[in-house]
Structure formats: C-alpha cells, structure tokens
FIVODREN-211047 format. One record per atom (N, C-alpha, C, CB): atom name; x, y, z. Coordinates in steps of 0.2 Angstrom, whole numbers, padded with zeros to 4 digits. Each point is the difference from the previous one (the first is absolute). Glycine has a CB too. Layout:
BEGIN
{atom CA; {X; Y; Z}}
...
END
This chain:
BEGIN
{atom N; {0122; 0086; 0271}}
{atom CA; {0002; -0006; -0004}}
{atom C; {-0004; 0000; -0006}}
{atom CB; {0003; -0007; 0010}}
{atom N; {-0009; 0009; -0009}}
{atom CA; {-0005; 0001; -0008}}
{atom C; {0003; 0004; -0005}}
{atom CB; {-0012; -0001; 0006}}
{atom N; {0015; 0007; -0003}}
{atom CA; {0001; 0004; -0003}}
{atom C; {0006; -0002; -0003}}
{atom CB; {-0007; 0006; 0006}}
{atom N; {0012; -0010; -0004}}
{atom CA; {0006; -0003; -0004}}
{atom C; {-0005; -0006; -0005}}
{atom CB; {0013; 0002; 0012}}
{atom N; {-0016; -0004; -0011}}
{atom CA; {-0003; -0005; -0003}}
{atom C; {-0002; 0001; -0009}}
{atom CB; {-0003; -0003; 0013}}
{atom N; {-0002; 0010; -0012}}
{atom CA; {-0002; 0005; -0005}}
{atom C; {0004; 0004; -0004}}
{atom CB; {-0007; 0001; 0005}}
{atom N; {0013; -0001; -0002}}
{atom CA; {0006; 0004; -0004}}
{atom C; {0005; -0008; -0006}}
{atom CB; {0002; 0014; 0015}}
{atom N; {-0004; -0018; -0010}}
{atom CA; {0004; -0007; -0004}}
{atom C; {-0006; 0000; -0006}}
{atom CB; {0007; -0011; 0013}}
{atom N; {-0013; 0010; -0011}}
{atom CA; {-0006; 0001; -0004}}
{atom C; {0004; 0003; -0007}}
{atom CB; {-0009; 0002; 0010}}
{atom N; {0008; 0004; -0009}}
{atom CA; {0001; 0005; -0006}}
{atom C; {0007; -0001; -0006}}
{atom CB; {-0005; 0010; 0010}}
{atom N; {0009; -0014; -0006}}
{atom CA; {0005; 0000; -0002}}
{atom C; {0000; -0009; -0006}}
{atom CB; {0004; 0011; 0013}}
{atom N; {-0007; -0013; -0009}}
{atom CA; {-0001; -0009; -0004}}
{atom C; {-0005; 0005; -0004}}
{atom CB; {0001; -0014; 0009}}
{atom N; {-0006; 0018; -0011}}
{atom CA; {-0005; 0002; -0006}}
{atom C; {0002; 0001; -0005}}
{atom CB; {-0007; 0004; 0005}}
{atom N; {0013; 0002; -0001}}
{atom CA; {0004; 0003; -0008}}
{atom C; {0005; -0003; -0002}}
{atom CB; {0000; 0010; 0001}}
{atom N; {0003; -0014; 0002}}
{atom CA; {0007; -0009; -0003}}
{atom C; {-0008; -0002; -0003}}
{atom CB; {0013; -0007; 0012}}
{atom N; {-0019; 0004; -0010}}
{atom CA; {-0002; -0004; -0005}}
{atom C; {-0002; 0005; -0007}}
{atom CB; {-0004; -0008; 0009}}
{atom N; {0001; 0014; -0007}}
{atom CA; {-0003; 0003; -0007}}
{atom C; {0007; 0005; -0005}}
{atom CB; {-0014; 0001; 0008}}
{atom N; {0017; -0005; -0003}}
{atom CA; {0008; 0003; -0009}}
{atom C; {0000; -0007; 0000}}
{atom CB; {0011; 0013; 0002}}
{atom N; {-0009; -0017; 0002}}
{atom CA; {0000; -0007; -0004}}
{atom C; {-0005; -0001; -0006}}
{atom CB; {0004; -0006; 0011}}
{atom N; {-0011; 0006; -0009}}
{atom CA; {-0007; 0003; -0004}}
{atom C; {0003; 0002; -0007}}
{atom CB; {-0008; 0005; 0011}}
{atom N; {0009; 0001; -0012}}
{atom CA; {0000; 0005; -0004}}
{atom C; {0007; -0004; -0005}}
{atom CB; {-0006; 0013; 0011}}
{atom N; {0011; -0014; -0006}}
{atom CA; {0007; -0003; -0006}}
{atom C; {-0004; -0007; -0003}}
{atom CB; {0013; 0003; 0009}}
{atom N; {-0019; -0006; -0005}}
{atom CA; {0001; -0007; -0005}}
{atom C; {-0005; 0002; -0006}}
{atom CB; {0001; -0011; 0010}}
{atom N; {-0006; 0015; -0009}}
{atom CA; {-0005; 0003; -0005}}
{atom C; {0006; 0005; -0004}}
{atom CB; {-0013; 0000; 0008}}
{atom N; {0017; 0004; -0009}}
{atom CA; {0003; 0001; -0004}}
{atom C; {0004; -0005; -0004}}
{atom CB; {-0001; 0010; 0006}}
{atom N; {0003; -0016; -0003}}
{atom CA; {0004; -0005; -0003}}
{atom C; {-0002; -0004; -0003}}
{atom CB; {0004; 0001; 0006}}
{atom N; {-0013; -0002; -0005}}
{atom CA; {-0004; -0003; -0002}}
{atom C; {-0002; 0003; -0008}}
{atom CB; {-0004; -0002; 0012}}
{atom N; {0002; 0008; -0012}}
{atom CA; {0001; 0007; -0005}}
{atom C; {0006; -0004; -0006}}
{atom CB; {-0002; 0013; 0010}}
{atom N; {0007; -0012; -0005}}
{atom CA; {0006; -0001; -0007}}
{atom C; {0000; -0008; -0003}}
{atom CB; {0010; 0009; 0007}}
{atom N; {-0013; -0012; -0002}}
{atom CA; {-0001; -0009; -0004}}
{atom C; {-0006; 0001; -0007}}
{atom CB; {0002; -0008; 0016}}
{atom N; {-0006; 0013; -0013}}
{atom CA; {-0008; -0001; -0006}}
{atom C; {0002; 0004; -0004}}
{atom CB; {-0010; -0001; 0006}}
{atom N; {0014; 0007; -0006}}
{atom CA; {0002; 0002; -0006}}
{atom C; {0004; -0003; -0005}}
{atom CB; {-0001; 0008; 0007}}
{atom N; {0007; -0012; -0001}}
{atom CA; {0005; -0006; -0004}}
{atom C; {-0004; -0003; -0006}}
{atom CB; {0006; -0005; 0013}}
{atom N; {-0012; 0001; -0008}}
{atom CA; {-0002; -0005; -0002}}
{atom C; {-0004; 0002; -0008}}
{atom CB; {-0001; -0004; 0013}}
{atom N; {-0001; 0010; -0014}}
{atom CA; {-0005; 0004; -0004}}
{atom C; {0006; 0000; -0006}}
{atom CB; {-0010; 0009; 0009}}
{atom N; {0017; -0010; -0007}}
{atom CA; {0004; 0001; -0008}}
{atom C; {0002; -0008; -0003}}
{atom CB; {0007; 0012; 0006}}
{atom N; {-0009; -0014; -0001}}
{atom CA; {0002; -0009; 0000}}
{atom C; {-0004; -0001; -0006}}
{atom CB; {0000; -0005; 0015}}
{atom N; {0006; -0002; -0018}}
{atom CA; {-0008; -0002; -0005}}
{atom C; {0002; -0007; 0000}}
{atom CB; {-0003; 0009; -0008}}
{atom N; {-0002; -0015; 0004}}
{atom CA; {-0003; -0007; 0004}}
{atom C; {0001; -0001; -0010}}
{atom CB; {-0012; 0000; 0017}}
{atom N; {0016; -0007; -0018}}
{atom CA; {-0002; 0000; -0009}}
{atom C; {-0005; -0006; 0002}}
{atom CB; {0014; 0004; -0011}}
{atom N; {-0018; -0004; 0008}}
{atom CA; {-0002; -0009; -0003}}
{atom C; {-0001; -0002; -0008}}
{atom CB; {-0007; 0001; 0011}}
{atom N; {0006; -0006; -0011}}
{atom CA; {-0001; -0002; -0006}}
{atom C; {-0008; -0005; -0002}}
{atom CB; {0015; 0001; 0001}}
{atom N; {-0019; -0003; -0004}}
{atom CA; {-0002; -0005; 0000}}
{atom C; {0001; -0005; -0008}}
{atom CB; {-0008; 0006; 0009}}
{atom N; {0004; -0012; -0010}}
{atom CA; {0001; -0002; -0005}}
{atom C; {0006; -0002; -0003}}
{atom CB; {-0008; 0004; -0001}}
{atom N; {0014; -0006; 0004}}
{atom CA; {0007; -0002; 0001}}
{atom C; {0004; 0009; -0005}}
{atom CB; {-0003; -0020; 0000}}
{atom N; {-0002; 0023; 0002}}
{atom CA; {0007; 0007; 0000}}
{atom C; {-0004; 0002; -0009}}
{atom CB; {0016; -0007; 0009}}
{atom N; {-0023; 0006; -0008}}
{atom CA; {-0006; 0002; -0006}}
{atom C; {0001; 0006; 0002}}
{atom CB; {-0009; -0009; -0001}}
{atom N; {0008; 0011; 0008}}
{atom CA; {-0003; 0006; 0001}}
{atom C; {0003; 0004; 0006}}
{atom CB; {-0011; -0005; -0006}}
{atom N; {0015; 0009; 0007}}
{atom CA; {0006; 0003; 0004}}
{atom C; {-0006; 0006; 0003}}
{atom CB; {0013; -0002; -0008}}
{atom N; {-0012; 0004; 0014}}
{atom CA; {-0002; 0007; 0003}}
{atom C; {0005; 0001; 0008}}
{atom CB; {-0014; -0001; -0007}}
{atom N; {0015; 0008; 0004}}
{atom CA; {0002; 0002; 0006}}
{atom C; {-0003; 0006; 0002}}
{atom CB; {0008; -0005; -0002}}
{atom N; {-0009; 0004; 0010}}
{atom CA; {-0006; 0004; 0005}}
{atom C; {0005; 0003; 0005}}
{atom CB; {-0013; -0008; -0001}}
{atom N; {0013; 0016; 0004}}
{atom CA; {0004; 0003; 0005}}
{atom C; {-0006; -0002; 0006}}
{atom CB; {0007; 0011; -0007}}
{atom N; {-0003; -0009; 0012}}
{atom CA; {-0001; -0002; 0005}}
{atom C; {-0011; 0005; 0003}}
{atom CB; {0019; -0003; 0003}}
{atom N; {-0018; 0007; -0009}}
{atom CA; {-0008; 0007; -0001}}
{atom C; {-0004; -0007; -0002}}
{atom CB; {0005; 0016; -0006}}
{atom N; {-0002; -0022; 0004}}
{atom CA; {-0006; -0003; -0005}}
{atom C; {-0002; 0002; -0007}}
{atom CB; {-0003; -0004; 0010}}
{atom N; {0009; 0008; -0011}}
{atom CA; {0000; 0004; -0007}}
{atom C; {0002; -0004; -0005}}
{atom CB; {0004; 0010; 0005}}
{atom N; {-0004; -0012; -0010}}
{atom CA; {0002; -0002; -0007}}
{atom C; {0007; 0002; -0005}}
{atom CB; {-0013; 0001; 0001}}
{atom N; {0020; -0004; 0003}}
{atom CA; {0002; 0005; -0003}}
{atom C; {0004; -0004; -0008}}
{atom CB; {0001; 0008; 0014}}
{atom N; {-0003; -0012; -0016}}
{atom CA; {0001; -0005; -0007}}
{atom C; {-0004; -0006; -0001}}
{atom CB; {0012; 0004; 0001}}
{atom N; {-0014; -0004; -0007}}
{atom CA; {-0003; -0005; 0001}}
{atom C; {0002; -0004; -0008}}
{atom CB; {-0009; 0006; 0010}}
{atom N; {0010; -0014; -0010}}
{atom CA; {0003; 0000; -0007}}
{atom C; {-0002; -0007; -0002}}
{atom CB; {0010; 0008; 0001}}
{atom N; {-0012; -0010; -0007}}
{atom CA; {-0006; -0006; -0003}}
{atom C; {0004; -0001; -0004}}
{atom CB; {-0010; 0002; 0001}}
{atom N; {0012; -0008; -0001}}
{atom CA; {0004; -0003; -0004}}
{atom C; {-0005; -0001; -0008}}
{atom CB; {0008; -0007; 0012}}
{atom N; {-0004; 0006; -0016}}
{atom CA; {-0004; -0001; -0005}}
{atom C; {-0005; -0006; -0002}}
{atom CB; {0010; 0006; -0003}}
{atom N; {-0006; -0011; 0004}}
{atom CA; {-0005; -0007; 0000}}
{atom C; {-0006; 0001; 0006}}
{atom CB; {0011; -0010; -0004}}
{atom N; {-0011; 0013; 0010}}
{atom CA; {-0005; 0001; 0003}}
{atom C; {-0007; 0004; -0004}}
{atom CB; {0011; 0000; 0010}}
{atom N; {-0008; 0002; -0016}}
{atom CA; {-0009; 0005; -0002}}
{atom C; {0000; -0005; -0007}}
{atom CB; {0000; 0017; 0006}}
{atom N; {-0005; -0019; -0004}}
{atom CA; {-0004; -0007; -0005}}
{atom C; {-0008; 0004; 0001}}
{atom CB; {0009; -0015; 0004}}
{atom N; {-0009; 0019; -0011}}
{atom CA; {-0009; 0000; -0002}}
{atom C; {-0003; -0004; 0002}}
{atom CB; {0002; 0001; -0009}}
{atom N; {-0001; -0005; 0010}}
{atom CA; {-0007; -0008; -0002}}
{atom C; {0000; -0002; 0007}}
{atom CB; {0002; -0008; -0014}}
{atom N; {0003; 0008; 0020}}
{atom CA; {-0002; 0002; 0007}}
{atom C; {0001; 0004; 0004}}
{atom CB; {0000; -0007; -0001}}
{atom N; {-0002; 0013; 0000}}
{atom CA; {0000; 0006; 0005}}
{atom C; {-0001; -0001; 0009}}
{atom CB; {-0003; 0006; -0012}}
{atom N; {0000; -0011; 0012}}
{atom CA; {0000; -0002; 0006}}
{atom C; {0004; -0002; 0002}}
{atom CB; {-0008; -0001; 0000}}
{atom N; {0014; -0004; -0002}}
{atom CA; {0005; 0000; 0003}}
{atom C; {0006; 0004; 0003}}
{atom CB; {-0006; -0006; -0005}}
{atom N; {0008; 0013; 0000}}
{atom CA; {0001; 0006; 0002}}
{atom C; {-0001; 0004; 0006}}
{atom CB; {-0002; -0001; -0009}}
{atom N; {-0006; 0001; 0007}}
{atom CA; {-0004; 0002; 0007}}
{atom C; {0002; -0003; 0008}}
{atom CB; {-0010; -0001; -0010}}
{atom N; {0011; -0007; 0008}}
{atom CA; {-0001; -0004; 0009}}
{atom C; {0009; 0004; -0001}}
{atom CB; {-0012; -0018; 0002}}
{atom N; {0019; 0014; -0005}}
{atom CA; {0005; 0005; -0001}}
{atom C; {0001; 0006; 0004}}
{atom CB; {-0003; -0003; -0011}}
{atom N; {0000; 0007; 0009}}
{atom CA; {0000; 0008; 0004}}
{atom C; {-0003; 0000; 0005}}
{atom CB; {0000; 0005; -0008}}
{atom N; {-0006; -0008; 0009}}
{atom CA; {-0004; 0002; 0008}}
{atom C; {0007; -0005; 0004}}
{atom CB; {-0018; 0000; -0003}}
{atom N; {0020; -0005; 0001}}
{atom CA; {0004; -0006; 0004}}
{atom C; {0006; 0007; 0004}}
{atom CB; {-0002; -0014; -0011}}
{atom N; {0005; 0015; 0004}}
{atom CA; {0006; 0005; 0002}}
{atom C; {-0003; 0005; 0005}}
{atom CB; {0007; 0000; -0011}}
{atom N; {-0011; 0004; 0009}}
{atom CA; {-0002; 0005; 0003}}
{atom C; {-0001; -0002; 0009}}
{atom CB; {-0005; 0005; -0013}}
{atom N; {0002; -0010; 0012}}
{atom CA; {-0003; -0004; 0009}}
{atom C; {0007; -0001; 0004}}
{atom CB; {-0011; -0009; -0005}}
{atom N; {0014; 0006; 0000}}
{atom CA; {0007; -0002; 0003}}
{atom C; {0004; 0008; 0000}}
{atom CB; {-0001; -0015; -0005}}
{atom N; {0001; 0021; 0004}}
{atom CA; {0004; 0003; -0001}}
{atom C; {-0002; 0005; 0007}}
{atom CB; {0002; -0002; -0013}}
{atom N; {-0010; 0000; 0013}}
{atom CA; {-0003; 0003; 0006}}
{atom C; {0001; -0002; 0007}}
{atom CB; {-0007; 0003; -0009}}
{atom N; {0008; -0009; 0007}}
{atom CA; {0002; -0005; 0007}}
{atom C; {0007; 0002; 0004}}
{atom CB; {-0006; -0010; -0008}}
{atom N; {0012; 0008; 0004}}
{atom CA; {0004; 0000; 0000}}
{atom C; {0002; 0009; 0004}}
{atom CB; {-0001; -0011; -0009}}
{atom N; {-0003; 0017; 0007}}
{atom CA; {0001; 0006; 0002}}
{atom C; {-0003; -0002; 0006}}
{atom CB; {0000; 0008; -0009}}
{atom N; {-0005; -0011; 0013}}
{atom CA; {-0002; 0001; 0004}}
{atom C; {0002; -0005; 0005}}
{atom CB; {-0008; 0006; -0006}}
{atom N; {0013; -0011; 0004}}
{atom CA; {0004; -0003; 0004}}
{atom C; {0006; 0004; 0002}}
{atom CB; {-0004; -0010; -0004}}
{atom N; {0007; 0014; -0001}}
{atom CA; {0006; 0003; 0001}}
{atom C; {-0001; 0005; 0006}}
{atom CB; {0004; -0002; -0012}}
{atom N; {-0009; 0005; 0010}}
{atom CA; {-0003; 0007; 0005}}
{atom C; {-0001; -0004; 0008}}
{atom CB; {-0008; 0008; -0012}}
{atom N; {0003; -0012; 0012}}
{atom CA; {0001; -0007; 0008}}
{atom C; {0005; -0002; 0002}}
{atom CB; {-0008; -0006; -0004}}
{atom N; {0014; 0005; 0001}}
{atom CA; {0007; -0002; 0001}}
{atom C; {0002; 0005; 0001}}
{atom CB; {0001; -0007; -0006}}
{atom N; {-0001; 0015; 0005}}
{atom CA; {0005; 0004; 0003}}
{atom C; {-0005; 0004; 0005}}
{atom CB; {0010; 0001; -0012}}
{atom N; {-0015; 0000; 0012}}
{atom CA; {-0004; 0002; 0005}}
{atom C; {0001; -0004; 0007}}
{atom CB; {-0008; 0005; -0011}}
{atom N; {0006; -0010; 0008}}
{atom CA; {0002; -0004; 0008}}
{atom C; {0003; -0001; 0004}}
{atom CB; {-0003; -0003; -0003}}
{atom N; {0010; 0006; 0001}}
{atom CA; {0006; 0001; 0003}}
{atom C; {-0004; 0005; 0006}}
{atom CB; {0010; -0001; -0013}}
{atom N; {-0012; 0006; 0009}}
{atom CA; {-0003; 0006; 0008}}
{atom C; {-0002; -0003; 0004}}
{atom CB; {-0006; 0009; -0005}}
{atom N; {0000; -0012; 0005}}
{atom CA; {-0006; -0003; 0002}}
{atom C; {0002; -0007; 0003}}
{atom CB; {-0007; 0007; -0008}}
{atom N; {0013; -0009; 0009}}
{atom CA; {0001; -0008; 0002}}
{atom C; {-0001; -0001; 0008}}
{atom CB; {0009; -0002; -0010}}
{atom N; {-0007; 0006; 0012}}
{atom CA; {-0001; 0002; 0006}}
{atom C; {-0003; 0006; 0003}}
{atom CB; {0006; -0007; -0002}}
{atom N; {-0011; 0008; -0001}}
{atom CA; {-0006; 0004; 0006}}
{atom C; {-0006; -0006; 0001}}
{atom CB; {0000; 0016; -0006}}
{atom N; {0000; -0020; 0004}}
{atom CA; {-0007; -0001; -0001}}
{atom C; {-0007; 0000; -0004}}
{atom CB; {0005; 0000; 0007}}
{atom N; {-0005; 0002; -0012}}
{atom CA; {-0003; 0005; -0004}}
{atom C; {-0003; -0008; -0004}}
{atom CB; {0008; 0014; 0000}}
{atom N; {-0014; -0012; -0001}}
{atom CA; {-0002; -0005; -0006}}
{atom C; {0003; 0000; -0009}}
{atom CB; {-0010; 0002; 0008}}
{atom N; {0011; -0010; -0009}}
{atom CA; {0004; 0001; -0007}}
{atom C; {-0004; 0003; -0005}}
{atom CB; {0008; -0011; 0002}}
{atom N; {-0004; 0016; -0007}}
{atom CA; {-0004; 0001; -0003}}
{atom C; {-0006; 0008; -0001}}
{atom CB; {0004; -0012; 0002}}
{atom N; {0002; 0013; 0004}}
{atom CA; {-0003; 0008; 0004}}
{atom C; {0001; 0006; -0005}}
{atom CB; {0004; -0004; 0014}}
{atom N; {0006; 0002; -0017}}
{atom CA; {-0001; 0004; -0005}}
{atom C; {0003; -0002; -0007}}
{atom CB; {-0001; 0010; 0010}}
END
C-alpha cells in the first residue's frame, strides 16, 4: 500500500511543479506587460505633465510655460518632485494590482513581489 501511496506522491509533485513553472512563466509575461505599461500624471492643475513606464523610466516630461517663473523656482521644484511621487506611486500600485492576481491565493505576504 506505501508503495501505491509514493507513486500518487510523484505524481501530485510534477502536476504541482508544471502548475509551478506555468504560473512563473505567466508571471514573466505580466512583468514584462507591466515594464511597457505607462502611468501619465500631472501636478499643478496640468503645470507639469510626466509620463513613467512601468521600469520607472521617464518617458516625457512637459512644463507648461506659466509653471517656470524666475522669482519662484521652488515652486517648479515642489511641481516635479509632486509629479514624479505621484508617477512613482501610481507604477507601483499598478504592478500590486496585476501581481496580486498570482499571489491572491497562496498566501504569500502582500507585497512579496
């Protein structure tokens, strides 16, 4: 009877580890997805545009004209760090949102990947 028991064994390892292997390649094709993806934001009611791929790459960025004032460059400044925070955000919700799809059910801590 052990020995029918060890052969059912072998057989539930390799169903899990192709199930394994299909969700990590599926996983593959979501982070690649995700890496073409891009997130726009704006700050200062549309002062200051950026768009970021899903790499957290830079792929435009655009400053309205009344946004660049000489006499406060700091406001520029808070402007761009604003967009950029928010551009960085926003990737790293989207990537949470499609990743977790994997992970909703193993149990895995959120945030794993």
């Amino acid at each position: 009877m052990s020995g029918n028991m060890g052969n059912f064994g072998n057989l539930n390892m390799a169903g899990l580890m192709k199930k394994a292997q299909k969700m990590q390649n599926d996983m593959k094709k979501v982070q690649d997805d995700l890496k073409r993806r891009t997130v726009e934001v704006s700050s200062g009611g549309g002062a200051v545009k950026v768009v970021m791929n899903g790499e957290k790459q830079v792929q435009s960025l655009v400053i309205a004209p009344a946004a660049v004032d000489p006499e406060d460059i700091e406001m520029l400044q808070d402007l761009l760090s604003a967009a950029f925070n928010e551009a960085t955000k926003k990737v790293d919700e989207m990537m949470t949102a499609e990743m977790g799809k994997f992970t909703a059910g193993l149990g895995l801590p959120p945030g794993l990947f």
